[in-house]
C-alpha positions as CSV (number, residue, x, y, z in Angstrom):
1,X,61.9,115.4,-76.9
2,X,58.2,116.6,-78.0
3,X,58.5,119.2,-81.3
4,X,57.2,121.7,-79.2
5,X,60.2,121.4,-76.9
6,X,62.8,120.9,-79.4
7,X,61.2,123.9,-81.8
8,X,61.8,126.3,-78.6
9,X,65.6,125.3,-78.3
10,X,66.4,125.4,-81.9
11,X,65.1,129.5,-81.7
12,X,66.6,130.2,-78.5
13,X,70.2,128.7,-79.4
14,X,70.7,131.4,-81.9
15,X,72.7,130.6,-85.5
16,X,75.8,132.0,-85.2
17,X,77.0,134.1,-88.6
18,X,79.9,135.4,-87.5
19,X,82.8,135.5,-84.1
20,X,80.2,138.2,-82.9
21,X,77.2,137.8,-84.7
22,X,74.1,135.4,-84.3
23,X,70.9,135.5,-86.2
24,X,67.6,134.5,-83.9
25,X,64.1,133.6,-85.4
26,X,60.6,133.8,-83.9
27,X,57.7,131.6,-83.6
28,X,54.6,132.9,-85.5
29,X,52.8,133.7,-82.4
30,X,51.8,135.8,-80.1
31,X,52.3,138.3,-82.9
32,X,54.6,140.6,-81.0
33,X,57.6,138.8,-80.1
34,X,57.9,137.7,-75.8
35,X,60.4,139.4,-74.0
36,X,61.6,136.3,-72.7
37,X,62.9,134.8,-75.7
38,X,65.1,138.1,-76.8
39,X,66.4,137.7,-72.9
40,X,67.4,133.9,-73.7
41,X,68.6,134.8,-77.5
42,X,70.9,137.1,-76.2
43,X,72.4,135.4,-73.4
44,X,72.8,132.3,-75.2
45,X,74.7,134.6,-78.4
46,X,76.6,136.4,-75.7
47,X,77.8,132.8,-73.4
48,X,79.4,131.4,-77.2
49,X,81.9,134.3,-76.9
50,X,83.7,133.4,-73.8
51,X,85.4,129.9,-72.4
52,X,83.3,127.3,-71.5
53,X,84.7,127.5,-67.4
54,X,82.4,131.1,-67.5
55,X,78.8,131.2,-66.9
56,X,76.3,134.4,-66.6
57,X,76.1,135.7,-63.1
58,X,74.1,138.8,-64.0
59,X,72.2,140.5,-66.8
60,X,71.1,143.8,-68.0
61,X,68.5,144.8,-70.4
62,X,66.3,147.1,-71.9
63,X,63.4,146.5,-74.6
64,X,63.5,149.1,-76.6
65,X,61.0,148.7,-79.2
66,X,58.7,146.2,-80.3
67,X,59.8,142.7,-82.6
68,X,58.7,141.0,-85.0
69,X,57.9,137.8,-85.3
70,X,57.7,137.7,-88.7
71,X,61.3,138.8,-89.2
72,X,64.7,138.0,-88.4
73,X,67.0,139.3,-85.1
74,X,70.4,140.3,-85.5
75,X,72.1,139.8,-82.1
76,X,75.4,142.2,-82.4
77,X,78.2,141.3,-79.4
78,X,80.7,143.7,-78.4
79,X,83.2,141.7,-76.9
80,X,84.0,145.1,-74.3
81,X,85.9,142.9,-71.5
82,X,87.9,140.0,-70.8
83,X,89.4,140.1,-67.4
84,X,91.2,136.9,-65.2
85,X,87.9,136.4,-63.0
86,X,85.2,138.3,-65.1
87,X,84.3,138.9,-68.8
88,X,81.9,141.2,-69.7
89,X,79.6,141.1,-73.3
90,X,77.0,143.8,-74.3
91,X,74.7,142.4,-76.8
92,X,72.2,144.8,-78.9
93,X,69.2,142.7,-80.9
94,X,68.7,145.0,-84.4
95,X,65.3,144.2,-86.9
96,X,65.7,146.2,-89.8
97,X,68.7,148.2,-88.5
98,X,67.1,149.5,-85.5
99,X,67.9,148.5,-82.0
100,X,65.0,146.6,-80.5
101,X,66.7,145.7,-77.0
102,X,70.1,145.8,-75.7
103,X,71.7,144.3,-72.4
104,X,74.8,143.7,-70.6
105,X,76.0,140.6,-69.3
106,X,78.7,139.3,-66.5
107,X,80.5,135.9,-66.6
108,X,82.4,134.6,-63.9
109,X,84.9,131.5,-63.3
110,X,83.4,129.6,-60.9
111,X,84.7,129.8,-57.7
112,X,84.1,128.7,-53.8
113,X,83.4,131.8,-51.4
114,X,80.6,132.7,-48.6
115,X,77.4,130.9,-48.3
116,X,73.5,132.0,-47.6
117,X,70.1,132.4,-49.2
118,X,66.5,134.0,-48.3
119,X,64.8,130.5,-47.0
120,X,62.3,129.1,-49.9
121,X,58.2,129.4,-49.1
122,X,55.9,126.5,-47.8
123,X,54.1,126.1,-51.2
124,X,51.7,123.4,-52.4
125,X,54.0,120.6,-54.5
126,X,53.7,121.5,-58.7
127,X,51.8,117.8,-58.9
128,X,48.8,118.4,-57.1
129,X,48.3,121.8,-59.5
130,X,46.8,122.3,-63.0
131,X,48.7,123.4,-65.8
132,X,48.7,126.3,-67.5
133,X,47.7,124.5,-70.8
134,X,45.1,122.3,-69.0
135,X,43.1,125.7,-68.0
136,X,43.4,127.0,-71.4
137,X,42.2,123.7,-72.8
138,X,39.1,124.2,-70.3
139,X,38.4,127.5,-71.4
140,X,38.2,126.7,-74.7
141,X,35.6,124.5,-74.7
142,X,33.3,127.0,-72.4
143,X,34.5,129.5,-74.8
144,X,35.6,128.3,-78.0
145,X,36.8,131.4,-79.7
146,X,38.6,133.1,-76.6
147,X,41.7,131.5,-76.6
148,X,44.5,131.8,-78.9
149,X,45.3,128.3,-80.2
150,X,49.1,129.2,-78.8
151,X,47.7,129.1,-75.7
152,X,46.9,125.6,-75.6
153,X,50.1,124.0,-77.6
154,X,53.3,125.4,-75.2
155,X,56.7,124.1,-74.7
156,X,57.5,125.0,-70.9
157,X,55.1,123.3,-68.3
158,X,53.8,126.2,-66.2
159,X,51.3,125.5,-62.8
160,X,50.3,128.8,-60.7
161,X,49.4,127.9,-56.9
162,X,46.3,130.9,-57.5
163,X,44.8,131.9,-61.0
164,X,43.6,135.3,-61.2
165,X,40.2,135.4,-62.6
166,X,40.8,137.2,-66.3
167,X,37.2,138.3,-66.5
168,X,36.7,140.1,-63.2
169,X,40.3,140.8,-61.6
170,X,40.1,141.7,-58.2
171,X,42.5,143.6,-56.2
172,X,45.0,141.2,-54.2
173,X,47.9,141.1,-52.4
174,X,51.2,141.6,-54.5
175,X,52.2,138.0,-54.4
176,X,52.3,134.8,-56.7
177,X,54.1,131.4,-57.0
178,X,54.6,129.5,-60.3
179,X,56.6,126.1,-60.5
180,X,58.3,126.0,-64.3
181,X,60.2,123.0,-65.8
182,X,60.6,121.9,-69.5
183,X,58.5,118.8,-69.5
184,X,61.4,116.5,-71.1
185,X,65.4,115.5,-70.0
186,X,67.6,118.3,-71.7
187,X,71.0,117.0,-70.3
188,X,73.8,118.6,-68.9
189,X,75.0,121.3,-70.9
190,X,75.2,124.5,-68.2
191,X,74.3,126.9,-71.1
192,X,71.0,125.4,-72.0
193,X,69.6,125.1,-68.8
194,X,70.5,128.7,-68.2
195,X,69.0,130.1,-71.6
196,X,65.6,128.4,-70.8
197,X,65.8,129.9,-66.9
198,X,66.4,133.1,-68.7
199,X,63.0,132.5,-71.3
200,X,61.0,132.0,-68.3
201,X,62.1,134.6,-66.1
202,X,59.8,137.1,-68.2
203,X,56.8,134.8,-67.4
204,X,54.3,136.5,-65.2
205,X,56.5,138.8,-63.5
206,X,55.1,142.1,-64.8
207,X,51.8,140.6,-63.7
208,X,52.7,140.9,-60.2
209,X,52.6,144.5,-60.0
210,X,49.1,144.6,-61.5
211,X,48.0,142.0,-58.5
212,X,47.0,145.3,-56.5
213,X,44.9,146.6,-59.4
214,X,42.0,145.7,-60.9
215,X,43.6,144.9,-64.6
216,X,45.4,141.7,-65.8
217,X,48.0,142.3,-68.6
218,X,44.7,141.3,-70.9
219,X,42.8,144.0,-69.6
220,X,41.9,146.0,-73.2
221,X,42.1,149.7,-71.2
222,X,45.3,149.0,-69.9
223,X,48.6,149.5,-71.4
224,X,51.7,147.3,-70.2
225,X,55.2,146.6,-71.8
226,X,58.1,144.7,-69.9
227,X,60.7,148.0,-70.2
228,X,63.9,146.5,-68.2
229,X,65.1,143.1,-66.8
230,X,67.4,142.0,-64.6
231,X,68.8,138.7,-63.9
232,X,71.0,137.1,-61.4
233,X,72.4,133.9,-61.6
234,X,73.7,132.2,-58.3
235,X,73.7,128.8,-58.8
236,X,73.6,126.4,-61.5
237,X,70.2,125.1,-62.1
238,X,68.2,122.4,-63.8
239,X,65.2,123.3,-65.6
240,X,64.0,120.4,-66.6
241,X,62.9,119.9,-63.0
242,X,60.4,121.4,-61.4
243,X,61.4,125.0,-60.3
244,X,59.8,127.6,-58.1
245,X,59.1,131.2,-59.4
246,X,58.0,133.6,-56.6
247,X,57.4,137.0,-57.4
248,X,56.6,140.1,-55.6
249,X,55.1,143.5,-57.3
250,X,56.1,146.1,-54.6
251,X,55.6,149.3,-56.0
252,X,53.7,151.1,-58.8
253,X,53.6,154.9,-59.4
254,X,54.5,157.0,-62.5
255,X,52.5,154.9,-65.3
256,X,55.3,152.0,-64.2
257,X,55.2,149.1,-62.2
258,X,58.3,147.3,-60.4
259,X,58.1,143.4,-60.1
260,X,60.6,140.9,-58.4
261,X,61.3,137.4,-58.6
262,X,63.5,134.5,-57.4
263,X,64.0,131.0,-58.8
264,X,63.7,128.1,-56.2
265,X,65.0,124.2,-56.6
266,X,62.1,121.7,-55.0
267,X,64.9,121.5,-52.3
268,X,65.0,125.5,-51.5
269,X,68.0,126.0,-53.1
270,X,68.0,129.4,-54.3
271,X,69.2,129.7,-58.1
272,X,68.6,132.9,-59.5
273,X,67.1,136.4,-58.6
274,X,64.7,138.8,-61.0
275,X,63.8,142.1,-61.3
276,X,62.1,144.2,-63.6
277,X,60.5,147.5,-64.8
278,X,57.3,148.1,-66.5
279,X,54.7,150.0,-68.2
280,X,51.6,150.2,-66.9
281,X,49.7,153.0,-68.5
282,X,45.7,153.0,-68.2
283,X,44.0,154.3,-71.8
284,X,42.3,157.3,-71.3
285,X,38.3,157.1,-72.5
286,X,38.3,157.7,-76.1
């Protein structure tokens, strides 16, 4: 497994302190913490509370402030429910006492019932695209101080079918596809695939909402913050195949945008679901 890779799963599979308590660190960059790896952090604190025969089926959550990267999370879970078919967990993540995002999550013992999924798209195969970290490697030698070295070192393979142009964003239909995988064999624990579904979940979906705009999530007059997330699990995945994120932006209005996504196999097998909130607030003039 590269560093990179191995680095990533060592911080999302939080260090557990307690029955109920887990500590979860950050990398150093992007200098506010991604929501994505709180999602992951908390999941994976809240699925070591309950048997191994119950996996996620749904999450709740809410960022609620800013993190650090520089500092420690305290992942507190309240162990509210344990029923014969379902358990239930709500996990709040503290820094320095104060809640920073909270969430609610619903496991299930597997079980056989009724069968049907929204049919996959037609989409170009994740081989014939660039990565994300190749078209960061090419724009920094056109422009060698506009790209954050994180940018160019990152632990989950990531290939759009269409990149927006970042300079000059033109409105566009509120659509995108991404195919994710972690680039090495992670093996067959349930719960680690489903931590690193949950860390890439938060990737590009508040973007999809700003498709209709002229702004990218870049954009230096524009104000954006992920401010809920949903996710629904409805089949086991692998994420170390390649796996389709499609994502919708349907509505913005109020200084918020609303963003969807679902999680296909290369077969069409529909895994998960997505949905999200977010802030979208432009700056007035100064």
């Amino acid at each position: 497994m590269t560093e990179l890779l191995e680095k990533l799963i060592n911080q999302l599979e939080v260090e557990s302190v307690d029955k109920y308590l887990f500590i979860g660190r950050s990398p150093k960059f992007p200098p506010r913490i991604f929501g994505g790896q709180v999602l992951a952090q908390a999941l994976n604190a809240a699925s070591r509370t309950v048997e191994d025969d119950r996996m996620a089926h749904s999450m709740h959550a809410y960022f609620l402030r800013p993190g650090d990267p520089g500092k420690q999370i305290v992942y507190e879970v309240d162990p509210i429910r344990d029923g014969r078919s379902f358990v239930t967990r709500r996990v709040v993540a503290k820094q320095d006492g104060k809640a920073i995002f909270n969430t609610s999550i619903s496991f299930q013992a597997i079980e056989e019932g009724l069968e049907h999924q929204a049919t996959a798209p037609q989409v170009t195969a994740p081989e014939e695209l660039e990565t994300d970290a190749q078209y960061w490697a090419r724009q920094a030698e056109e422009k060698p101080d506009s790209v954050p070295p994180y940018m160019l070192n990152q632990p989950i393979e990531r290939r759009p079918l269409q990149r927006r142009n970042y300079d000059d964003p033109q409105p566009q239909e509120a659509v995108q596809h991404y195919w994710f995988r972690a680039p090495e064999d992670l093996g067959d624990n349930p719960l680690r695939h489903q931590t690193l579904l949950a860390y890439m979940s938060d990737f590009a979906l508040l973007g999809s909402a700003l498709l209709p705009h002229p702004y990218t999530g870049n954009s230096k007059d524009l104000q954006v913050a992920s401010l809920d997330h949903a996710i629904w699990f409805h089949r086991p995945a692998r994420v170390d195949d390649f796996l389709l994120y499609t994502m919708d932006g349907p509505n913005a209005s109020g200084g918020r945008g609303f963003s969807r996504g679902s999680f296909y196999t290369r077969e069409g097998v529909l895994v998960a679901s997505t949905a999200q909130e977010s802030l979208m607030r432009v700056r007035e003039p100064s």
